[in-house]
C-alpha positions as CSV (number, residue, x, y, z in Angstrom):
1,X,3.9,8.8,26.8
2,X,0.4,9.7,26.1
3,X,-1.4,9.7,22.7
4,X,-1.2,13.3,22.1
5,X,2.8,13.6,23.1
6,X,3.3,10.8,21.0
7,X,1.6,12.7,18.2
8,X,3.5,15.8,18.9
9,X,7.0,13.7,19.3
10,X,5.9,12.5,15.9
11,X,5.3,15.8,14.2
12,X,8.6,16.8,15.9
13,X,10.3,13.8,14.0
14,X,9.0,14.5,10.7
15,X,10.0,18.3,10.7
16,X,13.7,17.3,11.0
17,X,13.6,15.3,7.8
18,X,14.2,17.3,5.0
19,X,11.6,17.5,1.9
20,X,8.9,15.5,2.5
21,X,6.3,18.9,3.3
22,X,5.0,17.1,6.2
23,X,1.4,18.0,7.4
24,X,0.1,17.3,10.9
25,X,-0.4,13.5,10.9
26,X,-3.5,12.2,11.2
27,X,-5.8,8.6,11.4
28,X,-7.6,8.0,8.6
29,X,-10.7,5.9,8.5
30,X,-11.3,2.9,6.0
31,X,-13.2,5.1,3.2
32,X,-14.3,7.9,5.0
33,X,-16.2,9.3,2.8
34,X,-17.8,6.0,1.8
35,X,-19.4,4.5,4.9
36,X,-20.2,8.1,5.8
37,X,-22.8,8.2,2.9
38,X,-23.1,4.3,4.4
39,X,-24.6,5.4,7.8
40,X,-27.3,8.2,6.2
41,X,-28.5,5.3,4.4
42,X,-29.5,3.5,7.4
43,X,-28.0,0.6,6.3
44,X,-27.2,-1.6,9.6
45,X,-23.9,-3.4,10.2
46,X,-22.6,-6.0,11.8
47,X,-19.8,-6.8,13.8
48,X,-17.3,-7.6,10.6
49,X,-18.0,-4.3,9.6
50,X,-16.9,-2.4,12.6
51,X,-14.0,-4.3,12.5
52,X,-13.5,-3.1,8.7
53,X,-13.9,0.8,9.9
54,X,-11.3,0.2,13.2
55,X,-8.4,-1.4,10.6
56,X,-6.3,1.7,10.4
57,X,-6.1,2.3,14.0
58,X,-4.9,-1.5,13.9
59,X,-2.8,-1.5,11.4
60,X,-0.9,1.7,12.2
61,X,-0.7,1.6,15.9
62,X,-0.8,-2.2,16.2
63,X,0.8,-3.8,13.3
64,X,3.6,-1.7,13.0
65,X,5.2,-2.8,16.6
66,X,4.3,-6.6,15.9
67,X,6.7,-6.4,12.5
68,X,9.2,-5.1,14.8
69,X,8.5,-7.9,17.5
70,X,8.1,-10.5,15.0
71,X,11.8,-9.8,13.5
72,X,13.0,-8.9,17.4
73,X,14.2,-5.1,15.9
74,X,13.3,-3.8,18.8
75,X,16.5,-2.2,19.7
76,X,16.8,-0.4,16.5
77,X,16.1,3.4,17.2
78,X,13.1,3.4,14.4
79,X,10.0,5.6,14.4
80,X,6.9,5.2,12.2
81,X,4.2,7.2,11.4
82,X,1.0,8.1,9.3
83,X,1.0,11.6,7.4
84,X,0.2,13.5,4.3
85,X,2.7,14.3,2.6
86,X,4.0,15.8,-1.0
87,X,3.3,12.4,-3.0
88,X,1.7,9.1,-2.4
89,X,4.2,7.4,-1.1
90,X,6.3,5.7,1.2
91,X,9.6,6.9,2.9
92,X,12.5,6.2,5.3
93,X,15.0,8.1,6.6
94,X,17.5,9.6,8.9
95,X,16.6,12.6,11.2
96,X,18.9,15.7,11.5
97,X,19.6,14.0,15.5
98,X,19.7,10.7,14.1
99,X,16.7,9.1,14.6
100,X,15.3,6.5,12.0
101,X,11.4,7.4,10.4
102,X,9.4,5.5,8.5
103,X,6.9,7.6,6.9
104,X,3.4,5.8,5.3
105,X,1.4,8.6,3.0
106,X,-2.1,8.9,4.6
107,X,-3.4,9.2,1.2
108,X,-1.6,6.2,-0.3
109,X,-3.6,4.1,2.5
110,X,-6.2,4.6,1.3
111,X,-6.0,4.8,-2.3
112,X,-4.5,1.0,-1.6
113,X,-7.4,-0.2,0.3
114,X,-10.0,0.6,-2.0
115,X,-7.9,-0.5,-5.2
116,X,-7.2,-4.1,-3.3
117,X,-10.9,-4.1,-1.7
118,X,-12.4,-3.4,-5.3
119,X,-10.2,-6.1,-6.8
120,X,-11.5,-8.5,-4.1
121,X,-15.2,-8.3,-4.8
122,X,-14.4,-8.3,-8.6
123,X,-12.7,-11.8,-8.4
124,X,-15.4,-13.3,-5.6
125,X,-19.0,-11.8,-6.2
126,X,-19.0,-13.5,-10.2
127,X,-19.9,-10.3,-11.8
128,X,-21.7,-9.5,-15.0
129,X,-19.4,-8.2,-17.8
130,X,-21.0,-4.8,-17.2
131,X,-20.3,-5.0,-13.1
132,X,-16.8,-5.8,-14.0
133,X,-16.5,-2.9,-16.4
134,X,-17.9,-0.7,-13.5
135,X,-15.5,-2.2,-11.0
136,X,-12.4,-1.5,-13.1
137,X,-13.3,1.9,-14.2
138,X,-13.9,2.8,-10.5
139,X,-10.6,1.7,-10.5
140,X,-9.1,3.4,-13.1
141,X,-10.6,6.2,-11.9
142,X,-8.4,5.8,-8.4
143,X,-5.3,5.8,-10.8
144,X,-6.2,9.2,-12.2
145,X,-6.3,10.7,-9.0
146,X,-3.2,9.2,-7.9
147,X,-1.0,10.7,-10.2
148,X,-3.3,14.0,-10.2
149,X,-5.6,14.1,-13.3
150,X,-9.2,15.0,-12.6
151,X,-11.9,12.7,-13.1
152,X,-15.9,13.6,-14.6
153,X,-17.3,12.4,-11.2
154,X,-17.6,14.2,-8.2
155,X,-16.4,12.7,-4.5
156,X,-20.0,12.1,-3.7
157,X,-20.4,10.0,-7.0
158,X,-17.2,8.2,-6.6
159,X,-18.1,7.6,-2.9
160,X,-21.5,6.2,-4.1
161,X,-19.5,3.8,-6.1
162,X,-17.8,2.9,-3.3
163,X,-20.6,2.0,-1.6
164,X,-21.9,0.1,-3.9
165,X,-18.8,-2.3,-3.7
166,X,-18.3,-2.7,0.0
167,X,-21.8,-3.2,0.2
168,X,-22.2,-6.1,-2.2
169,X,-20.5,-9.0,0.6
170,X,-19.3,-8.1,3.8
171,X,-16.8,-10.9,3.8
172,X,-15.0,-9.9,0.7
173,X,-14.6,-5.9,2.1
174,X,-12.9,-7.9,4.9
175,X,-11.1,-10.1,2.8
176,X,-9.8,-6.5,0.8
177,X,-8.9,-5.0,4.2
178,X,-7.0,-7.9,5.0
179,X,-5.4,-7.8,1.7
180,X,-4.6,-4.3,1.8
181,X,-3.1,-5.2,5.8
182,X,-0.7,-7.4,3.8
183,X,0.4,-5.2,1.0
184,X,0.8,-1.9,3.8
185,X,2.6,-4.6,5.9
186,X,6.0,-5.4,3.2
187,X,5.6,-1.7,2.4
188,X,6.5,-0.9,5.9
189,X,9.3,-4.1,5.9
190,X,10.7,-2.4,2.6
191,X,11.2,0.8,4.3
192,X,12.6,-1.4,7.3
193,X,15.1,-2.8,4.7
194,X,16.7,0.3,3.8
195,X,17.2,1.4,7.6
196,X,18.9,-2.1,8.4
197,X,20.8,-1.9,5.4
198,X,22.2,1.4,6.0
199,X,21.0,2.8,2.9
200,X,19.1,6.0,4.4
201,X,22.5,7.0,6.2
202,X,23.7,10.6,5.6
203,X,20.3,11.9,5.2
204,X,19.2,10.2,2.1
205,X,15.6,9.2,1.4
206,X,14.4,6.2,0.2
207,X,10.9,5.9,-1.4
208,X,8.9,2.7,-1.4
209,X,7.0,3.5,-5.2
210,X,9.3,5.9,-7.6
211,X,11.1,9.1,-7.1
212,X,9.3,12.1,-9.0
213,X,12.4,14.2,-8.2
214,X,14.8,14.1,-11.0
215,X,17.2,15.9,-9.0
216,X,17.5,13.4,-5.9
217,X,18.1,10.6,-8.7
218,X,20.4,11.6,-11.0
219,X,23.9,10.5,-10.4
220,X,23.3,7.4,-8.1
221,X,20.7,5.6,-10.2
222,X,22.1,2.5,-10.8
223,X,23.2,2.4,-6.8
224,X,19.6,3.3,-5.8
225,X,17.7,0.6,-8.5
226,X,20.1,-2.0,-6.8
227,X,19.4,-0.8,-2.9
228,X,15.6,-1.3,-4.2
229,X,16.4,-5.0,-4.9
230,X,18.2,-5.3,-1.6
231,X,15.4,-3.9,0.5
232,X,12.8,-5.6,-1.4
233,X,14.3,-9.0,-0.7
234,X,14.9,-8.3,2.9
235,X,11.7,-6.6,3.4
236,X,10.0,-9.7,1.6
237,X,11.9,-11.4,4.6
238,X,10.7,-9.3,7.2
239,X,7.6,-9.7,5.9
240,X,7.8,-14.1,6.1
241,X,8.6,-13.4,9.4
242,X,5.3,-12.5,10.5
243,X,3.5,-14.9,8.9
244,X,5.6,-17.6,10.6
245,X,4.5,-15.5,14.1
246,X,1.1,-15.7,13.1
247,X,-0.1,-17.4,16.5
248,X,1.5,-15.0,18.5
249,X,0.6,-11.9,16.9
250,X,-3.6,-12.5,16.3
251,X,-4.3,-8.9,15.3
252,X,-2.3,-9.0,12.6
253,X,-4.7,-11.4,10.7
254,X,-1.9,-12.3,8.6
255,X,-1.5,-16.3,7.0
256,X,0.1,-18.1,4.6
257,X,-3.1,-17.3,2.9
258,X,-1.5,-13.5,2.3
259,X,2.0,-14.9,1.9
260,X,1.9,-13.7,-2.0
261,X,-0.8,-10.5,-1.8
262,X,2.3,-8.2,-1.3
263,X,3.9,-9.3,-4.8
264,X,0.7,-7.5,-6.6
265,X,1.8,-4.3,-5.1
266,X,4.5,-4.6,-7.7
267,X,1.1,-5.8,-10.7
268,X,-0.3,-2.4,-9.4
269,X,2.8,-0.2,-10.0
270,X,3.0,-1.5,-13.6
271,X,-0.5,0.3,-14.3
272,X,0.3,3.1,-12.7
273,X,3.0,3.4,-15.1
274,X,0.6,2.4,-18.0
275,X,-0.9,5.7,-16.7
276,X,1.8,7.7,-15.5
277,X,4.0,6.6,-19.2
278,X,6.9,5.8,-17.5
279,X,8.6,4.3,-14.4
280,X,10.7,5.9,-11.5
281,X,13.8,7.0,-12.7
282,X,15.8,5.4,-9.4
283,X,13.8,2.3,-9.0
284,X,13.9,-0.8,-11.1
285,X,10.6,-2.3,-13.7
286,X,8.1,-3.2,-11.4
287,X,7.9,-6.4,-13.2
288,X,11.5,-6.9,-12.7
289,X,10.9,-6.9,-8.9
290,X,8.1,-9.3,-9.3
291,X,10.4,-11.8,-11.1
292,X,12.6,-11.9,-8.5
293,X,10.7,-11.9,-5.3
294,X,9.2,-14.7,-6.8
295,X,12.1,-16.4,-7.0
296,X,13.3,-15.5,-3.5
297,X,9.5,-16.8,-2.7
298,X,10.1,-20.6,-3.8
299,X,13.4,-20.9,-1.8
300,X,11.3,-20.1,1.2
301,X,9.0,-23.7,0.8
302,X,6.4,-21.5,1.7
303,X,2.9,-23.8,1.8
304,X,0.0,-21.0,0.3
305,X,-3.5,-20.8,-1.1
306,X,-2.4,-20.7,-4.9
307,X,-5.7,-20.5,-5.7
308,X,-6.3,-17.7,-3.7
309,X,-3.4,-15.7,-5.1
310,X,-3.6,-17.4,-8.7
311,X,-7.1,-15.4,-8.7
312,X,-6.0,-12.5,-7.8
313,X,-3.3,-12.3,-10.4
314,X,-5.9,-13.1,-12.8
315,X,-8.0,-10.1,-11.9
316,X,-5.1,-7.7,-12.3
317,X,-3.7,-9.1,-15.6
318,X,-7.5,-8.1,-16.9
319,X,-7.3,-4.7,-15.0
320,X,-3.9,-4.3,-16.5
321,X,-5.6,-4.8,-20.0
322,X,-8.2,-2.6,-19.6
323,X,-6.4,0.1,-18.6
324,X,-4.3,0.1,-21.3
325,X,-6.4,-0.3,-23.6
326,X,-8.5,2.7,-22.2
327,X,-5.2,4.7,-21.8
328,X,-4.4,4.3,-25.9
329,X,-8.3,5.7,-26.7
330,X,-7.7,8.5,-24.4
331,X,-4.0,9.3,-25.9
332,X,-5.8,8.4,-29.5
333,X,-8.7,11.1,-28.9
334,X,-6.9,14.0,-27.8
């Protein structure tokens, strides 16, 4: 099958799942706008870099069949793609013929990458009190947009910004990307869980982040915060799995240094709701799904860079902070 019947099998797929208000799906490139206003700088790159720019093409075409090879799914009838769509989120769920889609927001991709990629040269560059205040409300800024405020600056200023960051170490926008592989990587196992558990059967879709739709979630929430526990812990399993194919599967770039980096996803949900002053009405406490995918974690005997991970955590308990304290001046002033 060639690229562009793929892509139209694809957009065929997506139509036959009911509200999700596919568009057409499309790549999208590490910060477009970013290392756009990169390259009319003149700035020269190197190798690393190029390899930063070419990760989504990896990670969506590539790293989606090696977590089905590394966990030997490959008989399951499962379909993934990359596609705007009505929120920033994740989904799965059954076609109309009774095909299985995994569905990965285009936009939540990226909002991901340059959270995680920010986050990485805040914890490794040493910054000034006042870089780190930049850094976070760049940040903060992201987390607006998610959940559809408008900021003061315009996309060229926040691209600027951007640049700025990914610009300041090569190594450590690398480091971010490989991060943000991780963190797109148990998303995508997540959304595996709930195919293999049979909880997208009869049409029924399951989101990765939180259900906006009061509708879809009253009645079953209980049922639905518990299938969220189940698909986390076999997705974090999924997920273990490729780290444990590591040798096999060298685009991946995936170790036991990255074992942890998905548990922050649930660090980064708990500011969104900081922002967003509440949490998903069929999901469980981000914090609660920490807790206990940490727990699943240290049955695994799992050797990791603590360090590493210990950092990171550090980094988001100060974003966390910050936000909310930022958050309860805004609420104060108006």
């Amino acid at each position: 099958m060639t690229d562009t019947n793929t892509g139209q099998y694809f957009v065929e797929l997506l139509e036959s799942v009911s509200g999700l208000g596919i568009s057409n799906p499309r790549a999208v490139r590490l910060a477009n706008a970013a290392w756009d206003s990169w390259e009319k700088q003149g700035v020269s790159r190197g190798k690393d870099t190029d390899d930063v720019i070419h990760q989504p093409h990896l990670i969506f075409k590539k790293y989606y069949l090696d977590i089905v090879k590394a966990n030997n799914l490959k008989n399951k009838n499962v379909h993934f793609c990359l596609a705007r769509t009505k929120e920033l989120n994740a989904y799965a769920n059954t076609t109309k013929n009774g095909d299985y889609v995994v569905v990965f927001d285009s936009e939540l991709y990226t909002f991901i990458n340059d959270v995680i990629i920010t986050c990485i040269v805040c914890v490794y560059s040493h910054p000034s009190d006042d870089e780190v205040d930049f850094y976070f409300s760049h940040v903060y800024d992201l987390f607006l947009q998610f959940k559809g405020f408008t900021i003061k600056k315009s996309s060229e200023e926040q691209g600027d910004d951007f640049v700025k960051i990914i610009t300041k170490d090569y190594d450590l926008t690398m480091l971010g990307s490989y991060c943000g592989a991780a963190i797109y990587a148990f998303i995508i196992c997540h959304e595996l869980g709930h195919h293999i558990l049979g909880h997208t059967k009869k049409g029924k879709v399951k989101k990765a982040i939180f259900s906006e739709n009061t509708e879809v979630s009253i009645g079953f929430n209980k049922t639905s915060i518990e299938e969220e526990f189940e698909a986390d812990e076999i997705g974090f399993h999924l997920y273990t799995n490729i780290s444990k194919e590591y040798e096999n599967l060298k685009d991946l770039k995936l170790n036991n240094q990255f074992i942890s980096v998905p548990l922050i996803f649930f660090k980064l949900l708990e500011i969104l709701n900081i922002i967003r002053k509440s949490s998903g009405e069929s999901h469980p406490e981000p914090n609660l799904r920490y807790m206990r995918l940490e727990q699943i974690k240290k049955t695994l005997n799992i050797e990791e860079d603590t360090e590493f991970y210990e950092a990171l955590m550090e980094v988001f308990s100060g974003l966390y902070k910050w936000v909310y304290e930022k958050s309860q001046l805004t609420n104060a002033s108006t």
